[in-house]
BAFI-103778 format. One record per residue (C-alpha): residue number from 1; x, y, z; residue in one letter. Coordinates in nm, 3 decimals. Layout:
<sites>
SITE    k        x        y        z  r
SITE  NUM        X        Y        Z  a
...
</sites>
This chain:
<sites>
SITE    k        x        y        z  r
SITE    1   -1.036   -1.588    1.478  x
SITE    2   -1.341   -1.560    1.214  x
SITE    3   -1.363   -1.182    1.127  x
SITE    4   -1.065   -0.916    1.007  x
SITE    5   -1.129   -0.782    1.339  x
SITE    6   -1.001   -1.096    1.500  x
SITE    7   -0.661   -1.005    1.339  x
SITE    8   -0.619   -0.768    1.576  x
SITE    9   -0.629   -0.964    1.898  x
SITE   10   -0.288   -1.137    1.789  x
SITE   11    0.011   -1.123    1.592  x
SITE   12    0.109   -1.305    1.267  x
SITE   13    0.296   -1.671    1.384  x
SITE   14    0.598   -1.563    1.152  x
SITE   15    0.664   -1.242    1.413  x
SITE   16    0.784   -1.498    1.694  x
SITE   17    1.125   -1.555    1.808  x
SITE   18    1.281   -1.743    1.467  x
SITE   19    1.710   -1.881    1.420  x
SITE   20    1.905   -1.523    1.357  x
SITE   21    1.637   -1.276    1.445  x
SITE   22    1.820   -1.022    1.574  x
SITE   23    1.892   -0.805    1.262  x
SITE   24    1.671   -1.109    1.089  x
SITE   25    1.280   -1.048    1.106  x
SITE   26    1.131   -1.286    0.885  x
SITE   27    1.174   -1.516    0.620  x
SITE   28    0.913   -1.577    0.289  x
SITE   29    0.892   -1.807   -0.002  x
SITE   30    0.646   -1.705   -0.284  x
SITE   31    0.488   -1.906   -0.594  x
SITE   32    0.338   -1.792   -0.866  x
SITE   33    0.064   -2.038   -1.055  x
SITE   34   -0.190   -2.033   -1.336  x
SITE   35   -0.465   -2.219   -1.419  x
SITE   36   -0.425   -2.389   -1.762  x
SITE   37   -0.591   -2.263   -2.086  x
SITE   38   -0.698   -1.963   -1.892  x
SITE   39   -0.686   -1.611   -1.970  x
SITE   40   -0.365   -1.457   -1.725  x
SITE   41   -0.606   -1.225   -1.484  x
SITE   42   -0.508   -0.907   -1.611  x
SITE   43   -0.693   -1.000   -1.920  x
SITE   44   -0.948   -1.179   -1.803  x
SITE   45   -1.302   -1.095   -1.815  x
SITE   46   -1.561   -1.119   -1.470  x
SITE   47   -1.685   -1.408   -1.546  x
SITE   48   -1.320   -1.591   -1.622  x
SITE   49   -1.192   -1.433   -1.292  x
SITE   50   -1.496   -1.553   -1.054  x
SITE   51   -1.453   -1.920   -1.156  x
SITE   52   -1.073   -1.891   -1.104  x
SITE   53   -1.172   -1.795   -0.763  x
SITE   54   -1.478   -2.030   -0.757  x
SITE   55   -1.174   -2.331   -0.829  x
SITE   56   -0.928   -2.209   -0.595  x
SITE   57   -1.243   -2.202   -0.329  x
SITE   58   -1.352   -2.597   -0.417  x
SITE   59   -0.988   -2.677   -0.419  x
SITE   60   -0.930   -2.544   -0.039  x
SITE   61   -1.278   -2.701    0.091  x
SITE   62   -1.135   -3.035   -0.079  x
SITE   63   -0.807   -3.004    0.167  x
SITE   64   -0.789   -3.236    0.472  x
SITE   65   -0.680   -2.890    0.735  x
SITE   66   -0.922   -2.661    0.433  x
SITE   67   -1.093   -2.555    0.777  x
SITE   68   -0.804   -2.359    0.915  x
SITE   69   -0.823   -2.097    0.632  x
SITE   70   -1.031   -1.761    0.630  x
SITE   71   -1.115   -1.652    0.297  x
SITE   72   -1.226   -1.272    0.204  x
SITE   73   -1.276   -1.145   -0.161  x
SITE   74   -1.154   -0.818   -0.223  x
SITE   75   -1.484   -0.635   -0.370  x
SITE   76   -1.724   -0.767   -0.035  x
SITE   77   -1.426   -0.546    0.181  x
SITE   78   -1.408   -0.213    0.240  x
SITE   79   -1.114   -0.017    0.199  x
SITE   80   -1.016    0.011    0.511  x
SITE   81   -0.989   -0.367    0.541  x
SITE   82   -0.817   -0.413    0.241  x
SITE   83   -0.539   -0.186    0.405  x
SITE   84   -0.537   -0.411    0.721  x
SITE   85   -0.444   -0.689    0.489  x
SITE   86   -0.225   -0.523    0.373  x
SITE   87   -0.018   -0.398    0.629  x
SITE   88    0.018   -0.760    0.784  x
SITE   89    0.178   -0.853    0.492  x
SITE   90   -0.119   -1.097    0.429  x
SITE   91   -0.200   -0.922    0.048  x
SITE   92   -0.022   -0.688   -0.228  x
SITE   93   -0.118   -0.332   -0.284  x
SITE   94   -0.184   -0.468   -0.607  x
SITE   95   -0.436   -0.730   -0.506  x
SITE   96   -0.646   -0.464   -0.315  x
SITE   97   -0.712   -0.264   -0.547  x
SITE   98   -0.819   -0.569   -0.810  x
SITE   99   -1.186   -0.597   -0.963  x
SITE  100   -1.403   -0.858   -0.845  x
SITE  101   -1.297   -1.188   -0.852  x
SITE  102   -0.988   -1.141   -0.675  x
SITE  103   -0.939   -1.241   -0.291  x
SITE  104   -0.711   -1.437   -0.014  x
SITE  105   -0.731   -1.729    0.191  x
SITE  106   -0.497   -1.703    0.492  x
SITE  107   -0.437   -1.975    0.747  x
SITE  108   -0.495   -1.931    1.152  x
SITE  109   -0.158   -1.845    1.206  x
SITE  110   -0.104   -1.607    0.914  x
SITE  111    0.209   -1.810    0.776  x
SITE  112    0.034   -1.934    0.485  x
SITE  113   -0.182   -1.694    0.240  x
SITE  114   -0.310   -1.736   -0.092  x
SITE  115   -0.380   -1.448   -0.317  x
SITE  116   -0.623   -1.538   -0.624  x
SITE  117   -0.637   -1.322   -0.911  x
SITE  118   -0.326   -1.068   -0.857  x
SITE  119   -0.110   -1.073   -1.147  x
SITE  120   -0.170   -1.461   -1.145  x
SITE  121   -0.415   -1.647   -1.078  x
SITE  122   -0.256   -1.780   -0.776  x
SITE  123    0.038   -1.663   -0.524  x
SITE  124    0.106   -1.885   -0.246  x
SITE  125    0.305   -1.731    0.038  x
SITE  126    0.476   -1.879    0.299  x
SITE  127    0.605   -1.672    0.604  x
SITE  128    0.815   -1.766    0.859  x
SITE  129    1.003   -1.591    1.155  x
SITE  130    1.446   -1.577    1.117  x
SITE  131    1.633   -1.689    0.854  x
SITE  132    1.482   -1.942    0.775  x
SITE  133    1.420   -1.997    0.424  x
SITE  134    1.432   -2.390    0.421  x
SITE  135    1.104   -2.457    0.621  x
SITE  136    0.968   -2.151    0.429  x
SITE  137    0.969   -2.326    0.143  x
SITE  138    0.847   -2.703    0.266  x
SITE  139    0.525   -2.551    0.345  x
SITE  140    0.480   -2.369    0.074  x
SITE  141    0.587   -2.688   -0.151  x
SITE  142    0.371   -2.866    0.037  x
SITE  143    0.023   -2.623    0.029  x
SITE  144    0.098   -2.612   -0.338  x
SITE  145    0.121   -2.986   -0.381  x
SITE  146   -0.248   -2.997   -0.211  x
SITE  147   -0.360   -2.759   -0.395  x
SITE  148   -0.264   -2.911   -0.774  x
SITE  149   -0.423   -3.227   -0.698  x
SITE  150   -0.744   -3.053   -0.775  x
SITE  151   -0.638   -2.765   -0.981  x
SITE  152   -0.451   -2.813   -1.330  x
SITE  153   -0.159   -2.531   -1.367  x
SITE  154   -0.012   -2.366   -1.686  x
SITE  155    0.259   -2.593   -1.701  x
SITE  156    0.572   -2.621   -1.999  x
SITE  157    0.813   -2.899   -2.031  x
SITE  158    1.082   -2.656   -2.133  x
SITE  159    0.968   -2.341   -1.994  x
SITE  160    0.848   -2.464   -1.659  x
SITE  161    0.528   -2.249   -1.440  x
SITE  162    0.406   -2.020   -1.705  x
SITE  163    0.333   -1.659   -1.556  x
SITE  164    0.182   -1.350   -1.647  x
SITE  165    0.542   -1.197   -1.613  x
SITE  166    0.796   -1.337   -1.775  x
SITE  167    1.036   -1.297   -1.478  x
SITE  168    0.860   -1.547   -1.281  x
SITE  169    0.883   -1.774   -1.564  x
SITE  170    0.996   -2.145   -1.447  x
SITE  171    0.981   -2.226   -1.101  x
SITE  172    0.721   -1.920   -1.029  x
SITE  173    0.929   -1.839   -0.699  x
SITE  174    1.007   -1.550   -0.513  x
SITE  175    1.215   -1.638   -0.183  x
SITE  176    1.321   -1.330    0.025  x
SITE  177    1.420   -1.233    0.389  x
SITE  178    1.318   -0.933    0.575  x
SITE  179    1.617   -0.787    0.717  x
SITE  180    1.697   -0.448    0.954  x
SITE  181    1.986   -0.280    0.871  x
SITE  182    2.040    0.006    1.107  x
SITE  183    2.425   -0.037    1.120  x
SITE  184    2.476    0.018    0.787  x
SITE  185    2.253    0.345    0.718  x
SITE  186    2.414    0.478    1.002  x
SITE  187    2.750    0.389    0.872  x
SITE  188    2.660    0.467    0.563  x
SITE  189    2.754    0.164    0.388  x
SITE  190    2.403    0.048    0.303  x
SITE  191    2.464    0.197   -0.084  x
SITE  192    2.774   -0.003   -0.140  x
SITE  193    2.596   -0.371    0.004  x
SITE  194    2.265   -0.291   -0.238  x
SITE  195    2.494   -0.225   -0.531  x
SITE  196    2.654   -0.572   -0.462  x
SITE  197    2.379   -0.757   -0.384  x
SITE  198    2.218   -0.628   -0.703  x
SITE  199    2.538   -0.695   -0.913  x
SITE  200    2.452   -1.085   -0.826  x
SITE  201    2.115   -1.062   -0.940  x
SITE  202    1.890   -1.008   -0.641  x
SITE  203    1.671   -0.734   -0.554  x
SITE  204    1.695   -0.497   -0.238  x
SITE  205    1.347   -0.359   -0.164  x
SITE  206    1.215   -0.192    0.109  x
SITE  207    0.926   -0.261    0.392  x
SITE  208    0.640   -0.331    0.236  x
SITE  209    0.781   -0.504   -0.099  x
SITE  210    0.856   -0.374   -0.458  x
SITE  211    0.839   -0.019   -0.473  x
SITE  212    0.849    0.088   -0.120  x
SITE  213    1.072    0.260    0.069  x
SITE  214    1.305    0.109    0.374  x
SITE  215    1.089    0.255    0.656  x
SITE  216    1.240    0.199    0.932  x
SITE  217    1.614    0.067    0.762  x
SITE  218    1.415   -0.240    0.708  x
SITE  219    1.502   -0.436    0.375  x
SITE  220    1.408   -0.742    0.168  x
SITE  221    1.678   -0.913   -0.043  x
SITE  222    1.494   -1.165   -0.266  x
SITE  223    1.593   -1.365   -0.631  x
SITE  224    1.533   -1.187   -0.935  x
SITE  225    1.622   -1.510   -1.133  x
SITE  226    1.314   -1.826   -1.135  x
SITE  227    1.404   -2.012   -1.436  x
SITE  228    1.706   -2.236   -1.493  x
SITE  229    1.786   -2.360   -1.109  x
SITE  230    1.585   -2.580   -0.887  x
SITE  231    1.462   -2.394   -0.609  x
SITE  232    1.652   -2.523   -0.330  x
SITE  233    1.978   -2.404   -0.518  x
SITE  234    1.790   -2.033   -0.555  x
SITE  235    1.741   -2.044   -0.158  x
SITE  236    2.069   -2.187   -0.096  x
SITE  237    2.234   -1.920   -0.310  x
SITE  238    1.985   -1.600   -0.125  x
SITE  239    2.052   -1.780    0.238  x
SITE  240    2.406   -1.736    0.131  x
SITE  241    2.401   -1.374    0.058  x
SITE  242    2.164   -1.280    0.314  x
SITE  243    2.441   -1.445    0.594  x
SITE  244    2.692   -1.192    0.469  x
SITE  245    2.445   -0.892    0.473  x
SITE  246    2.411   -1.022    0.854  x
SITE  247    2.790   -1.026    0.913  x
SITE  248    2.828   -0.682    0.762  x
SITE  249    2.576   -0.542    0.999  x
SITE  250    2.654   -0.694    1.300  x
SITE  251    3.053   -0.551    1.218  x
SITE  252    2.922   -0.207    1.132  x
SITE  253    2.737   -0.220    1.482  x
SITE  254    3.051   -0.317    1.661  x
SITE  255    3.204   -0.037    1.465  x
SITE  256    2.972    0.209    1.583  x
SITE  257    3.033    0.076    1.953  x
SITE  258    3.377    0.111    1.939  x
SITE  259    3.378    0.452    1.787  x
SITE  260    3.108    0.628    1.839  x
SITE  261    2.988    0.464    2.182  x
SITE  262    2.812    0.802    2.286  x
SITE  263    2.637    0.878    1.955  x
SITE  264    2.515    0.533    1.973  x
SITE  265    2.363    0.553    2.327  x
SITE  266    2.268    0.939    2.239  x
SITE  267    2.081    0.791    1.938  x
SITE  268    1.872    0.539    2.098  x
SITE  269    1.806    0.778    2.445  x
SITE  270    1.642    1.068    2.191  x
SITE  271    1.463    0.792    2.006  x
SITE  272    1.344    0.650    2.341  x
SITE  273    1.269    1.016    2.485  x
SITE  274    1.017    1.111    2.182  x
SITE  275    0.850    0.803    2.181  x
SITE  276    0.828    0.792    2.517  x
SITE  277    0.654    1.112    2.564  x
SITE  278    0.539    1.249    2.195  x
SITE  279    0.181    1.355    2.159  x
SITE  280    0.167    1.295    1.820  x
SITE  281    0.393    1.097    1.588  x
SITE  282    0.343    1.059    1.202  x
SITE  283    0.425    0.682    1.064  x
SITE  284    0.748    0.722    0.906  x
SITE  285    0.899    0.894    1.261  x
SITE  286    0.758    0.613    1.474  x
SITE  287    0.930    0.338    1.198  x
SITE  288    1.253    0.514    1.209  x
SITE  289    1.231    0.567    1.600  x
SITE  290    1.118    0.222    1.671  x
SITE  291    1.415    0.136    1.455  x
SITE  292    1.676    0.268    1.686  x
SITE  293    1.529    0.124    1.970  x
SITE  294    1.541   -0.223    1.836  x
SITE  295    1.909   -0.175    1.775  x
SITE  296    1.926   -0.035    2.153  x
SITE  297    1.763   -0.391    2.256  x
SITE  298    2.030   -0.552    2.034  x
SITE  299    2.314   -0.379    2.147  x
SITE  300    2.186   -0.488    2.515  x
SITE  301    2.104   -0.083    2.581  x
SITE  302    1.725   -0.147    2.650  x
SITE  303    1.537   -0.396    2.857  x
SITE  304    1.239   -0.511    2.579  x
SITE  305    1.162   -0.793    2.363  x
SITE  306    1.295   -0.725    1.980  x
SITE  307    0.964   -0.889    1.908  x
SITE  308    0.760   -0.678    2.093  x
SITE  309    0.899   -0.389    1.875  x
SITE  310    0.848   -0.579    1.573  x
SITE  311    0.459   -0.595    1.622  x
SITE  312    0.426   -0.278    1.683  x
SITE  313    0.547   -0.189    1.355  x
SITE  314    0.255   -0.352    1.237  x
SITE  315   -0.006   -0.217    1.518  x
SITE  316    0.095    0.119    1.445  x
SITE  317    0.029    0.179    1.077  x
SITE  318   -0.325    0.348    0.978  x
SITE  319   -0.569    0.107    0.898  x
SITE  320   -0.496   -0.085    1.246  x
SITE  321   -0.502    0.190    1.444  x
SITE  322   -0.868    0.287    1.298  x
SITE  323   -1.000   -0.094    1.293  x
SITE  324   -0.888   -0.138    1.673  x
SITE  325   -1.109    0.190    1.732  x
SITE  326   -1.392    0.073    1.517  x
SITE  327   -1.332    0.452    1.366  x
SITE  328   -1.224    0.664    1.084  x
SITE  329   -0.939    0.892    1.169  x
SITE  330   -0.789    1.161    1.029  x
SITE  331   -0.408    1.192    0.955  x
SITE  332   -0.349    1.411    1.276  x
SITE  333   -0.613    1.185    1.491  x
SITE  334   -0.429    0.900    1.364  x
SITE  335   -0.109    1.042    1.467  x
SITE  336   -0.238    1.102    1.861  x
SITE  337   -0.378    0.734    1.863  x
SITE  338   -0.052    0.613    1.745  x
SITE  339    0.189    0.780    2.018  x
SITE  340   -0.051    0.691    2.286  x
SITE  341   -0.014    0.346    2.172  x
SITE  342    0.398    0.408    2.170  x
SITE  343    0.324    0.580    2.553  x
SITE  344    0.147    0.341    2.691  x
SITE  345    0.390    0.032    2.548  x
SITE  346    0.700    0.175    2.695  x
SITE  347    0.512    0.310    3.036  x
SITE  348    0.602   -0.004    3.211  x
SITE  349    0.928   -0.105    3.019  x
</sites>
C-alpha cells in the first residue's frame, strides 16, 4: 500500500474481530502535543507551520519501523482525497480543510495516525477493534514516547501537555469507544443513557466525531476531563461506563425479543428487502439500514459477518465510492453506485 488508492484494496486493522464487538466496534485513544516555544497552529504563520511539519517528518524518518508510515500533506491532495481520509477515520474534518503545512502520517495497518497541524501541532491516534481501550493506549504511549525523543513538547510542571484548547490541558488525551446502539433508539431509551453519561462528565457524539450525527445509531462515549488523573484511571473510569452502556443494550435487545419478537424480525426483513433490491439508496438510508441488519446478525436472524457490515459502512460513503471508480459522481450517480455495491454484497449471503 503506497498511494490513497491502495486504501481501498483493504480495510483499516482496527475493523477486525476485537473482545466485545458485538454492539462494540472500535476502540481509540487520542493525544494532543505541541512543540515548545511555538506558535499553537491556529496562529501560526506558513513558514512556522511547514517546519512543524518539516520536525514531525525528521522525527518519523529517525524511528526504527519510520518505514511503515505513509505520509500525505493536506494542500498536495485534492479534495476528494481529503474526504477518503476522512471517512476512514484516518483525519478530522478540521484537518482537511487546514492551510498548508498541515498533513498525516498513518501506519500500514491504519491503527496508528498522526495528524500535524490540526488544532495542535500534533494528534496521535491509536485505533483498535472491541473494547479495548488498554492496548489502545500502549501504542499510542508508546508512538509518542518515539516520537519525543526527537521532538521537545510544550510541557508544564503543574499544568501538564499544554494545548491550544484548554480542555485538553494535562494529559492531552481523548480515549473513546465506538459503540452501536440500536436497542436503545428503538426502545427509546437512548435520551435517558446520554443524559447520564453526560451527567458524569463524558461526551456522547455521533459517527464521525464531535458534531456529527449518530448515523446509523452509532455513538462515541469519550472523557471530557484530561487534567488532574493519570490516564489509565481516565480509561479505567470510560471502560467502566462504556460496560454498562453495553449491558443496557444488550437488555433492551432482549426486551425487544421478548416483546416485540415480530417487529423485530419485521424490522430487519424490510431493512434486508430494500437493500437487497434498491436501485438507489442515499447515505443516511443505507447507515440506518445497514444498522438493522447488524442487529439481525446479532440477534442470530442473519447469516453474515458483523464485520463485513462494518466495512461497508466505510465503502459506502461518497468519496470511496468515486475513488474506487476513478470518477466524479453526482449525488444521484453516487446513490446507484452505492446500492449496487449493497446488491451485489448480499447476492450471495
Amino acid at each position: 500500500m503506497t498511494t490513497l488508492a491502495g486504501l481501498l484494496q483493504r480495510h483499516g486493522g482496527w475493523l477486525e474481530a476485537g473482545p466485545e464487538e458485538g454492539p462494540v466496534i472500535s476502540s481509540r485513544v487520542r493525544l494532543a502535543r505541541n512543540l515548545r516555544d511555538t506558535t499553537f497552529p491556529g496562529w501560526a504563520s506558513k513558514k512556522i507551520r511547514n517546519r512543524v511539519w518539516n520536525d514531525v517528518s525528521l522525527a518519523f524518518e529517525q524511528m526504527p519501523d519510520n518505514g511503515k508510515f505513509l505520509r500525505w500533506r493536506m494542500d498536495e491532495l485534492t479534495s476528494l482525497d481529503r474526504d477518503l481520509l476522512f471517512e476512514r477515520h484516518l483525519i478530522s474534518r478540521e484537518l482537511a480543510e487546514q492551510p498548508s503545512g498541515s498533513g498525516v502520517f498513518v501506519n500500514e495497518d491504519e491503527c496508528r495516525a498522526v495528524m500535524v497541524n490540526e488544532e495542535d501541532h500534533i494528534r496521535l491516534q491509536s485505533l483498535q477493534p472491541g473494547i479495548n481501550l488498554q492496548k489502545a493506549w500502549a501504542v499510542a504511549d508508546e508512538l509518542d514516547n518515539e516520537l519525543e525523543k526527537n521532538l521537545s513538547y510544550a510541557f508544564s510542571s503543574k499544568l501538564g501537555y499544554l494545548t491550544a484548547c484548554p480542555s485538553n490541558v494535562g494529559t492531552g488525551l481523548r480515549a473513546s469507544v465506538m459503540l452501536h446502539l440500536p436497542g436503545l433508539v428503538l426502545t427509546q431509551e437512548i435520551k435517558p443513557v446520554i443524559n447520564a453519561v453526560s451527567k458524569i462528565g463524558l461526551a456522547v457524539r455521533g459517527l464521525w466525531g464531535e458534531g456529527s450525527e449518530a448515523s446509523g445509531h452509532m455513538f462515541q462515549i469519550s472523557n471530557q476531563i484530561t487534567l488532574g488523573r493519570t490516564e489509565l484511571e481516565m480509561i479505567a473510569n470510560i471502560e467502566q461506563i462504556v460496560q454498562e452502556v453495553i449491558e443496557h443494550e444488550k437488555n433492551a435487545r432482549l426486551r425487544l425479543m421478548e416483546k416485540q419478537e415480530i417487529r423485530v424480525h419485521d424490522h430487519v426483513g424490510r431493512a434486508y428487502g430494500i437493500l437487497a433490491n434498491a436501485a438507489l439508496i442515499s447515505t443516511g438510508e443505507a447507515l440506518d439500514l445497514l444498522s438493522a441488519l447488524r442487529m439481525g446478525v446479532d440477534l442470530g436472524l442473519l447469516p453474515i459477518v458483523r464485520r463485513e457490515i462494518d466495512r461497508l459502512f466505510i465503502r459506502i460513503q461518497p468519496a470511496h465510492l468515486q475513488k474506487k471508480g476513478n470518477v466524479s459522481l453526482s449525488p444521484e450517480e453516487r446513490d446507484i453506485r452505492r446500492a449496487q455495491l449493497i446488491r451485489n454484497f448480499l447476492k450471495d449471503k
